[in-house]
C-alpha positions in Angstrom: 38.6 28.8 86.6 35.4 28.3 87.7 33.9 31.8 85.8 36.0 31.0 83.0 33.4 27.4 82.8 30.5 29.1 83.5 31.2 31.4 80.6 31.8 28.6 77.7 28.7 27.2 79.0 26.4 30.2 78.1 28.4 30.5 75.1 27.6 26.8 73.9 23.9 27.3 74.9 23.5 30.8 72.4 25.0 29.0 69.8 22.6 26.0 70.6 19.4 28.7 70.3 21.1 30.1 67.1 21.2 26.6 65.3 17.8 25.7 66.7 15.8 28.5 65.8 17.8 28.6 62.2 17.9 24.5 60.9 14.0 24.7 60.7 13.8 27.9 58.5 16.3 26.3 56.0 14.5 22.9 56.3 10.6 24.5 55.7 12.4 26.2 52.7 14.3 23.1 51.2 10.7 21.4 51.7 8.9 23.6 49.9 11.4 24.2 47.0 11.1 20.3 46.6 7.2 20.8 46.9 7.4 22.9 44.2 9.8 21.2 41.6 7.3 18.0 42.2 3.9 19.9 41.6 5.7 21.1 38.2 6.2 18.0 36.7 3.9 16.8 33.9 3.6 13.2 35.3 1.8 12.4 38.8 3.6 10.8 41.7 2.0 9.1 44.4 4.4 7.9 47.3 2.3 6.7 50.0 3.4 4.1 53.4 3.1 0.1 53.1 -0.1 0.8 54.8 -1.5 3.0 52.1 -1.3 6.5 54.2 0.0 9.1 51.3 3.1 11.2 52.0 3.1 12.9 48.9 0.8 13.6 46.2 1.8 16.3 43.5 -0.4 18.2 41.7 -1.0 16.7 38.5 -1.5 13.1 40.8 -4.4 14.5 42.2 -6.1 16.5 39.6 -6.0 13.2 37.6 -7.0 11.6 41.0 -10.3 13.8 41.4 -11.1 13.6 38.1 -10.9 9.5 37.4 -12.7 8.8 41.3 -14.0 12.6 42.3 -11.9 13.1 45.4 -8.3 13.3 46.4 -5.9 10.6 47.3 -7.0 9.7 50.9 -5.5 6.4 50.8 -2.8 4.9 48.3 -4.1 1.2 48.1 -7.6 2.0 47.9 -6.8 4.8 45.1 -5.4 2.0 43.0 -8.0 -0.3 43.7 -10.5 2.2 42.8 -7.9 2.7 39.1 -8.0 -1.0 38.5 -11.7 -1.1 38.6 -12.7 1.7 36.6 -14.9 0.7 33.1 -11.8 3.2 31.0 -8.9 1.2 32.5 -7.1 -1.4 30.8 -4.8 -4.1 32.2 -1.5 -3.8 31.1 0.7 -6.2 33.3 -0.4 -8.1 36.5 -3.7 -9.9 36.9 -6.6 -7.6 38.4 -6.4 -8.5 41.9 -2.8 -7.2 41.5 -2.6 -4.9 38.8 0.8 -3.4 38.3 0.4 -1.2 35.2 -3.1 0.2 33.8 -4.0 2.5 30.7 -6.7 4.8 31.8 -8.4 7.3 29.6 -9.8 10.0 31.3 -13.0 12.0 30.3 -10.9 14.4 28.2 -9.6 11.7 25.8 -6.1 11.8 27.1 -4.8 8.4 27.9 -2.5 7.3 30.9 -0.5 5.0 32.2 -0.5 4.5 35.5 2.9 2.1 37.3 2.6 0.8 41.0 5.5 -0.5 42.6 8.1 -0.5 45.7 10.8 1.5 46.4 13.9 -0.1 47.2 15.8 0.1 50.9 14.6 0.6 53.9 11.6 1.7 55.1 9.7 0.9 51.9 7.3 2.9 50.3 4.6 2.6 48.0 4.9 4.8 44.6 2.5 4.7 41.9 3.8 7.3 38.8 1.1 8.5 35.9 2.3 9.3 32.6 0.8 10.9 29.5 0.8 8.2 26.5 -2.1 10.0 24.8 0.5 10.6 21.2 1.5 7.1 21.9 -2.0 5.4 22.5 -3.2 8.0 19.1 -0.1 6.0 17.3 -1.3 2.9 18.1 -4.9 3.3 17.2 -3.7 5.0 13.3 -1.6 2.1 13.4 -4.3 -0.4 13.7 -6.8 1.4 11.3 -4.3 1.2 8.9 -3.6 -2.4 9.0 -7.0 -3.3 9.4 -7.7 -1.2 6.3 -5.0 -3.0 4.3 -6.2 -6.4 5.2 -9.9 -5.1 3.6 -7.7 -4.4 0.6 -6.1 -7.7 0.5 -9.0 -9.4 1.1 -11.3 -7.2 -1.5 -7.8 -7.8 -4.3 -7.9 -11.8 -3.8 -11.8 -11.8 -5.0 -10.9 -9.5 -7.6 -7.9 -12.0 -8.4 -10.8 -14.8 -8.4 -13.0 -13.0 -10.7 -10.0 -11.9 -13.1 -9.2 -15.9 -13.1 -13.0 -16.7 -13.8 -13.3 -14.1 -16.4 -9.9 -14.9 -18.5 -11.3 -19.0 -17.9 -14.2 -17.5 -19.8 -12.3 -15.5 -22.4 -9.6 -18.7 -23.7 -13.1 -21.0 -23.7 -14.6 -18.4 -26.1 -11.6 -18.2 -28.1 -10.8 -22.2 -28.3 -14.8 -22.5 -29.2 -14.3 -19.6 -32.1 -11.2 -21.2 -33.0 -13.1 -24.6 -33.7 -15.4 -22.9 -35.0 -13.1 -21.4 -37.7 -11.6 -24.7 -38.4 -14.9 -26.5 -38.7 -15.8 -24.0 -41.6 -12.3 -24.5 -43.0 -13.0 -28.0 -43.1 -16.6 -27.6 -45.1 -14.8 -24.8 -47.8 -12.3 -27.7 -48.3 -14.8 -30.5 -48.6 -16.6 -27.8 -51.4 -13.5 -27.5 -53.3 -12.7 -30.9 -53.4 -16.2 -32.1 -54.7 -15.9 -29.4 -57.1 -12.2 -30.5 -58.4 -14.4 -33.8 -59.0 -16.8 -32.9 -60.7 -14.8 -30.6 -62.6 -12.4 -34.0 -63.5 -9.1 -32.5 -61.8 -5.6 -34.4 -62.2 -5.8 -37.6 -60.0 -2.4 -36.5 -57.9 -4.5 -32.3 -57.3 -7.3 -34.6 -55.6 -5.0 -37.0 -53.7 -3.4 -34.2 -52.7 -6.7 -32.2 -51.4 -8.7 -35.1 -49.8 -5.2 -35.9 -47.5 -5.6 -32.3 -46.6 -9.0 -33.0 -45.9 -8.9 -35.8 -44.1 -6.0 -34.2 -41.8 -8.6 -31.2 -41.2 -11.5 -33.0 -40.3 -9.1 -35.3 -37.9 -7.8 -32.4 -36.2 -11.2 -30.9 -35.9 -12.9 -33.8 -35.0 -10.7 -34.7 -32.1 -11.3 -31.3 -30.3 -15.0 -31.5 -30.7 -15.6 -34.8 -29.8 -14.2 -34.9 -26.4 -15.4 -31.5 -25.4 -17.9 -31.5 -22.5 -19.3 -28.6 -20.5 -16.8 -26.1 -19.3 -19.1 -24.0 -17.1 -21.9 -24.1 -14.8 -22.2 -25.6 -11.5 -20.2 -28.5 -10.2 -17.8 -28.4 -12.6 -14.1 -28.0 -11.1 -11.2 -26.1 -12.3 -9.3 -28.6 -13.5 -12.1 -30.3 -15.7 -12.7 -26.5 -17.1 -8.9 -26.8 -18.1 -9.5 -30.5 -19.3 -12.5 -29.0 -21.8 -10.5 -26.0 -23.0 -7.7 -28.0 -23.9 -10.0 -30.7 -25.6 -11.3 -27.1 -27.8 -7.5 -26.3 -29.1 -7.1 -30.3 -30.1 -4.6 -30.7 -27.0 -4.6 -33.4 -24.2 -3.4 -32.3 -20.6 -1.9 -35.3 -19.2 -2.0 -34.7 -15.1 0.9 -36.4 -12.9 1.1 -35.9 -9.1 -1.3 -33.8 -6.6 -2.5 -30.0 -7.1 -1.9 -27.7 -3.9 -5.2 -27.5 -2.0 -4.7 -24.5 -0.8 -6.7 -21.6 -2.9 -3.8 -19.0 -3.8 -1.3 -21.7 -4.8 -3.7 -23.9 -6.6 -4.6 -20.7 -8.5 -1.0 -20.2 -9.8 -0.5 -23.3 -10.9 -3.6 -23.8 -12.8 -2.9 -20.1 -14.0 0.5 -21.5 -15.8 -0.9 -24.5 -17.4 -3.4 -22.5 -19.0 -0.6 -19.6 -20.2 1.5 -23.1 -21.5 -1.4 -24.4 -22.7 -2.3 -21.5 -24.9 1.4 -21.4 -26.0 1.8 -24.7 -26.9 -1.8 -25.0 -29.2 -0.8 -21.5 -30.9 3.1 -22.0 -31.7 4.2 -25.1 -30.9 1.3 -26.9 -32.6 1.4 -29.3 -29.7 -1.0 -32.2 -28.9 -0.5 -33.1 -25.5 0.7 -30.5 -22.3 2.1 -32.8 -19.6 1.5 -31.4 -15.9 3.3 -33.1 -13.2 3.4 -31.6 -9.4 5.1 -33.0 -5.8 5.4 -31.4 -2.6 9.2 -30.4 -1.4 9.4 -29.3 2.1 6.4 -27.3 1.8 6.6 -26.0 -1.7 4.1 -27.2 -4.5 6.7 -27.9 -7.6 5.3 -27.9 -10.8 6.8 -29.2 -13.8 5.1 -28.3 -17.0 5.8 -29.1 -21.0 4.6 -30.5 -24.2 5.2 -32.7 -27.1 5.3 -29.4 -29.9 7.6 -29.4 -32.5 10.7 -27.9 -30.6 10.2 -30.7 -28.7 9.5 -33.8 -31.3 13.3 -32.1 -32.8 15.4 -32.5 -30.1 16.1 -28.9 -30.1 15.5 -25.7 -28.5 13.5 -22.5 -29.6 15.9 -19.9 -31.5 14.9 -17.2 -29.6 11.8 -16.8 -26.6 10.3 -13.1 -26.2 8.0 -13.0 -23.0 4.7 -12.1 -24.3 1.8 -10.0 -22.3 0.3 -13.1 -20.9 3.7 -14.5 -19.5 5.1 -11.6 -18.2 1.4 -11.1 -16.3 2.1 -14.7 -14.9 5.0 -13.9 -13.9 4.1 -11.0 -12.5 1.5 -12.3 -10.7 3.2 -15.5 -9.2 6.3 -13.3 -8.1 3.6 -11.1 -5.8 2.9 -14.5 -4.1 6.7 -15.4 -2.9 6.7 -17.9 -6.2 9.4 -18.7 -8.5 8.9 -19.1 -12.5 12.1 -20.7 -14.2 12.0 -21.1 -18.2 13.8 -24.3 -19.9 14.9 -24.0 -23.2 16.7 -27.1 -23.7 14.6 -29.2 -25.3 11.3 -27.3 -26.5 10.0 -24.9 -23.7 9.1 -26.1 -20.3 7.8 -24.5 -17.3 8.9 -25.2 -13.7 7.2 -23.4 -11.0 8.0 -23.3 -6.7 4.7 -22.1 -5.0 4.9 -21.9 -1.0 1.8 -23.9 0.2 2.1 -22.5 3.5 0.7 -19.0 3.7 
């Protein structure tokens, strides 16, 4: 019994010297299969104690590591501080006594992202990762050269908007000026003629008939040039430019209400008057354009018709064909997040909804 006790014994202690001498062969080989699989990955890991002491560092950790501070990861804390200070690292979250994400672009160009934080259970350790956001931050940067880019082209279109405004301003006060012009010549060829009926001893009813004429000429002429003042130079405003223009084509603008103040919606109101006011001296022989604006939960609404002869009738137009400079307003208040409606009940009136906030 005795021998037979002896003899398990010996056999437990072999088998004891078998497992011992085997376990740490397998476990040196799991290590360094691990070791490996780590060092292949295209981020860096750092996973150090709460103290700071590393436990691991794979390779691309501590190329980036040597090439950001010039030496290896001695100590995980002091690695990071040594991140958060560098002049090519940005703070992405955390303050900088505690960063918890940077964006660090090493000397190469390439940009990374660097994370530190706490692994969860117990004991704790402290992991910072590295990741390659080089496409990412190259994304970013396109992204804001193109929008700065477009807001250089917005900003360069509004002047050219200005200018375009200035230059058609320029072009209808040149045309209302011909345009009395023309008429004031009428009036003299008429004024000719008539003397010359008169001397010549025409019927009594021919010159009746040719001085009313006359009379109704000069009247027409004479009230657009006699309350025309300057419609350029400095100090004069937009809406006294307007004011002189209309005075040139014999028609009054009769203002209700406040303008928008702000630039781009002031513009597009003042735009449609002068479209309507154009509109009504040219086909609706009109004499007075009536402009009336309020505020609606920050819209500008602007209200805009004459007294033409639609209008004086009680009726409507037969038919309305959008010409060039109405389909460019409308064009160009549409681009701005406006609305243009057309009323044909009684003449034609415009109404217009221009955001003030922008």
């Amino acid at each position: 019994m005795s021998l037979l006790v002896c003899i398990l014994c010996v056999a437990l202690a072999c088998a004891l010297m078998v497992w011992t001498c085997a376990r740490p062969a397998r476990v040196v080989g799991l290590a360094s299969l691990t070791r490996t699989a780590v060092d292949t990955l295209p981020s860096g890991i750092c996973l150090g104690s709460t103290n700071g002491v590393p436990i691991l560092v794979n390779h691309r950790m501590d190329q980036l590591a040597c090439t950001l501070t010039g030496h290896s990861i001695l100590d995980a804390r002091a690695f990071w501080r040594e991140l958060s200070e560098l002049g090519c690292a940005r703070l992405l979250d955390g303050d900088q006594m505690g960063a918890r994400a940077l964006e660090v672009v090493t000397p190469d160009g390439s940009v990374w992202q660097f994370v530190r934080c706490k692994t969860m259970g117990r004991p704790s350790y402290l992991q910072i990762q590295a990741i390659d956001v080089t496409g990412i931050a190259q994304a970013r940067a396109e992204t804001s050269a193109a929008n700065e880019l477009l807001r250089e082209q917005n900003a360069r279109q509004q002047l050219l908007l200005q200018d375009v405004e200035k230059i058609n301003l320029k072009r209808e006060t040149l045309s209302a000026r011909m345009q009395a012009h023309r008429g004031l010549g009428e009036c003299l060829l008429i004024t000719q003629k008539a003397r010359e009926q008169v001397a010549a001893g025409a019927p009594v009813r021919e010159r009746d008939q040719l001085l009313l004429e006359l009379v109704a000429r000069w009247q027409t002429v004479l009230r657009g040039l006699g309350s025309v003042g300057p419609t350029s130079g400095e100090g004069t405003s937009d809406v006294a430019e307007l004011d002189g223009v209309a005075a040139l084509v014999g028609c009054r603008v009769v203002w209700s209400g406040e303008l928008p103040t702000e630039k781009v919606a002031r513009s597009l109101v003042l735009s449609a008057v002068r479209e309507a006011l154009s509109n009504a001296a040219r086909h609706a022989h009109a004499t007075v354009l009536r402009v009336s604006c309020e505020r609606q939960d920050g819209w500008t609404v602007a209200h805009i018709w004459d007294n033409g002869q639609d209008a004086q009738a009680g009726g409507a137009p037969s038919s309305l064909t959008e010409g060039a400079g109405l389909a460019d307003l409308r064009a160009k208040i549409e681009e701005e997040g406006a609305v243009l409606q057309l009323d044909l009940s009684r003449g034609v009136s415009l109404t217009m909804r221009v955001p003030e906030a922008r």
